[in-house]
Each structure stands twice: as C-alpha cells, then as structure tokens.
C-alpha positions in Angstrom: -49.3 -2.4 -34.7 -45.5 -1.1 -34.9 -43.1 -1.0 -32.4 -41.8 1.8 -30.8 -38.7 3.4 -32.2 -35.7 2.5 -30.8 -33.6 5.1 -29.4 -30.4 3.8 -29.3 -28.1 4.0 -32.9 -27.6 0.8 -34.5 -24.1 1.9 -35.8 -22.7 2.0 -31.5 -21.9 -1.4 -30.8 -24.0 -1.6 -27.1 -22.7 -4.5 -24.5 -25.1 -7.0 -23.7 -26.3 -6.8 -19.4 -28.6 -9.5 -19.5 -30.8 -9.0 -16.2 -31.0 -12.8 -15.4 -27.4 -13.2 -15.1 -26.2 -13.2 -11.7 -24.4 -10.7 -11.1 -26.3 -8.6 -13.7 -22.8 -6.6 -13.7 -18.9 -7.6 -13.6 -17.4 -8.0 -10.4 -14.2 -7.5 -12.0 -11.1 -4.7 -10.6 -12.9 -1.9 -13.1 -11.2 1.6 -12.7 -12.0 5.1 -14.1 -9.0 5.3 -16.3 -10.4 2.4 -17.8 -13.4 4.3 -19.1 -12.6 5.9 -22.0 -10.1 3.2 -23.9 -13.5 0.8 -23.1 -15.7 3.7 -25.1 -13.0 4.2 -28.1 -13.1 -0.1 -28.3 -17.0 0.3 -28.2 -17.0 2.9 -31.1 -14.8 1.2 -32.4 -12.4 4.1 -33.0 -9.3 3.7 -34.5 -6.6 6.0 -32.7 -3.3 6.2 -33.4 -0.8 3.9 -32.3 1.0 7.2 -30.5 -2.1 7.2 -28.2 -1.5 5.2 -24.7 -4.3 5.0 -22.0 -3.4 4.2 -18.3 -6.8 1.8 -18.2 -7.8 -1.1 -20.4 -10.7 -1.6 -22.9 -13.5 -3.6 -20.6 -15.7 -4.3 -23.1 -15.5 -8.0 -22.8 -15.8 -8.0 -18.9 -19.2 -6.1 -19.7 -20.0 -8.1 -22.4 -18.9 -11.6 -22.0 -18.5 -10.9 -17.9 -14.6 -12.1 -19.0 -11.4 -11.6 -16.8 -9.4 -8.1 -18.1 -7.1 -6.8 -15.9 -5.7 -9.0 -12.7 -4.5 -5.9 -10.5 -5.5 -2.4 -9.9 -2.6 0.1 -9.2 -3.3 3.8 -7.6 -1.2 6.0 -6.4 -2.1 9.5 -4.4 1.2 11.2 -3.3 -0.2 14.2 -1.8 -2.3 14.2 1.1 -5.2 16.9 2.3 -6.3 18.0 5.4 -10.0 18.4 7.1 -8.9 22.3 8.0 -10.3 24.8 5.6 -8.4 25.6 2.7 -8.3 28.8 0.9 -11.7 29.9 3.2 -13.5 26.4 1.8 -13.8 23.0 4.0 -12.1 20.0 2.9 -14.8 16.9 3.1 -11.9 15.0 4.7 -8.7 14.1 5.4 -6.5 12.1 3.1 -2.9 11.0 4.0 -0.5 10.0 0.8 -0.7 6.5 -0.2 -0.6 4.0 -3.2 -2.9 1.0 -2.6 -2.7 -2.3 -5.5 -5.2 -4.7 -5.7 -4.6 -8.1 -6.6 -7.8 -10.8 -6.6 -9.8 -10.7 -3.7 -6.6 -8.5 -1.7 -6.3 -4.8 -1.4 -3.4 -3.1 0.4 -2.9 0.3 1.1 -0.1 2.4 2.4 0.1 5.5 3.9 3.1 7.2 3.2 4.8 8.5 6.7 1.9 8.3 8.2 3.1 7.3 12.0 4.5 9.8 14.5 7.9 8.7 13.7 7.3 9.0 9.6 7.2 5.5 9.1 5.0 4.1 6.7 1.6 2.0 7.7 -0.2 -0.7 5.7 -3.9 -1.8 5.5 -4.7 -5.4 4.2 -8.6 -6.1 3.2 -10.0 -9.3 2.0 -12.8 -7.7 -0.6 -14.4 -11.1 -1.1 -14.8 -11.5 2.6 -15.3 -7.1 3.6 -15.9 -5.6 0.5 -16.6 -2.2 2.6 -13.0 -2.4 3.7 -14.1 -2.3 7.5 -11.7 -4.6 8.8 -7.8 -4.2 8.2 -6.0 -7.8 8.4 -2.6 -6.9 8.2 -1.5 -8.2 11.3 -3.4 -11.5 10.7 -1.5 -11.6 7.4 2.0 -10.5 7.5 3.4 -12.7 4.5 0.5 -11.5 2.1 1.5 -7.7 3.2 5.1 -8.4 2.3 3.9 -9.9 -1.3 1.7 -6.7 -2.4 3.8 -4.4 -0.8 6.7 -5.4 -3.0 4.4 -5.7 -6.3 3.6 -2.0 -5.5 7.0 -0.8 -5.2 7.8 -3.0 -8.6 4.2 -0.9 -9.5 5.8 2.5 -8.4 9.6 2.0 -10.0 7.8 1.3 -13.1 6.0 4.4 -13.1 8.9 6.8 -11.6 6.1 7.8 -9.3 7.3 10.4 -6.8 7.5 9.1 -3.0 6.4 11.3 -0.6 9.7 11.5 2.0 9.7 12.5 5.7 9.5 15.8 6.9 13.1 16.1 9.3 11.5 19.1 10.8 8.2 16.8 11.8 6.9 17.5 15.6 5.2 14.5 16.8 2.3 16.0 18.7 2.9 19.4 18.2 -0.3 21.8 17.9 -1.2 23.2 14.8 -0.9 27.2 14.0 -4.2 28.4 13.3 -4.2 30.1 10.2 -6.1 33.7 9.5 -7.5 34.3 6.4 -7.6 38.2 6.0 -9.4 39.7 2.9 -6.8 41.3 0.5 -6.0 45.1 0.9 -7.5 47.3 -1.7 -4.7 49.2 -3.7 
C-alpha cells in the first residue's frame, strides 16, 4: 500500500508545531510586521541588504519555541471616532496612543486623552490578565515611570509624530452634528 501524497513542497523549509508540546504555539511578543521577514527567512530568500523590515524573522520562536524579540513597540497617532464617517459607522472609537510591551508588562498611553489634554496611561500584567481587563497603573507607579520612558526612548528613535493638544479644546462641549447631503448634479 502507498502513502498518500504529500501536499506540502519539500523545497519550503516548514517549522516544526509538535502537538505534545505545551504550549503547542509560542507565547512569545509576535507582531504582524513580523510576518513577512519570518516568511522570506522560511524561503529562505535572499534580499538585498537595502531591504529593512520593522518586524523580526520568528522562525526559531516557531521552531525551537526560542526567545526573539524582548519588547513590542506600537504606535497609533491618530485616533477615530464611533460617529459615522463619510455616511459609514466606525466599529469603534480609538483615541491616539503608543503602547510597548516589555515581558509579562504592557503600557499604553493615550495621547491627550483627559479633559485637560493631559496624557493617561494603562499598565496590564499579561501573565496575570492576558485580556487586559484590569489596569494597574496606580498599583504600580515606578513600573509606569520605567515603560513610559523606554517608549519615549522607542518614539525619539522613530521621529514618530506626537499627537499635541488642541488650544481650542472645550471640555464638555456638545458635538455639531454633521449633515451629510448628496452632491448637487452639475
């Protein structure tokens, strides 16, 4: 009796995800960016040296469940409202932050995000709330200080653009609804 053919191509080096190994995946910090410099190392394409990716190759955190990258640094400068936009809903609202993850801590902060434009920081413990339900920041003031300066070393080193405060800003003012009128036929 023959086996069945195999499906996959012999010459695509394929990671090994053993089943019995606890977790069967990495529980490493794993990004999108990281995607496509881990396929290119997989493929084992040679790029030029000209070529830079923001992520890493994780090919050994898949294969050898091995340590790649220590932090993970996003940043999302502009923000988005739950109004409609352009006649089509927005899921959700999003104010501007930049959040850096460093071993089991996450931090985020919202750019001007109290009434008086201040900035405000969330602190999660991912080994202990990996849903990010509960914000420790005020439990742990001297771990907010330490990632909040790694991720303004993070943003200098990226010339990432800040959002500022708005001078013209109304703290509880109401919002102008907005009417959406169909253009006007020439």
């Amino acid at each position: 009796m023959q086996p069945p053919p195999r499906g996959d191509c012999p010459s695509i080096g394929k990671p090994r995800l053993d089943a019995h190994r606890n977790p069967p995946f990495p529980s490493r910090p794993f990004q999108s960016t990281d995607f496509f410099p881990m396929f290119t190392d997989m493929l084992g394409w040679k790029l030029p040296a000209t070529v830079q990716f923001d992520g890493v190759s994780q090919r050994s955190a898949l294969e050898q469940n091995q340590h790649v990258r220590s932090e993970i640094f996003c940043h999302f400068p502009h923000g988005s409202s739950a109004q409609d936009y352009e006649g089509m809903p927005a899921p959700s609202s999003a104010a501007p932050a930049s959040s850096v993850r460093l071993g089991d801590w996450k931090l985020i902060r919202f750019f001007c995000d109290r009434a008086d434009q201040t900035d405000r920081h969330e602190l999660f413990n991912l080994a202990a709330d990996p849903g990010e339900a509960h914000d420790v920041a005020a439990a742990h003031p001297d771990r907010v200080k330490q990632l909040a300066a790694r991720l303004d070393t993070l943003l200098g080193e990226t010339s990432a653009v800040i959002p500022s405060p708005n001078p013209a800003y109304l703290a509880g003012a109401t919002k102008r609804s907005k009417q959406v009128s169909a253009p006007k036929k020439p």
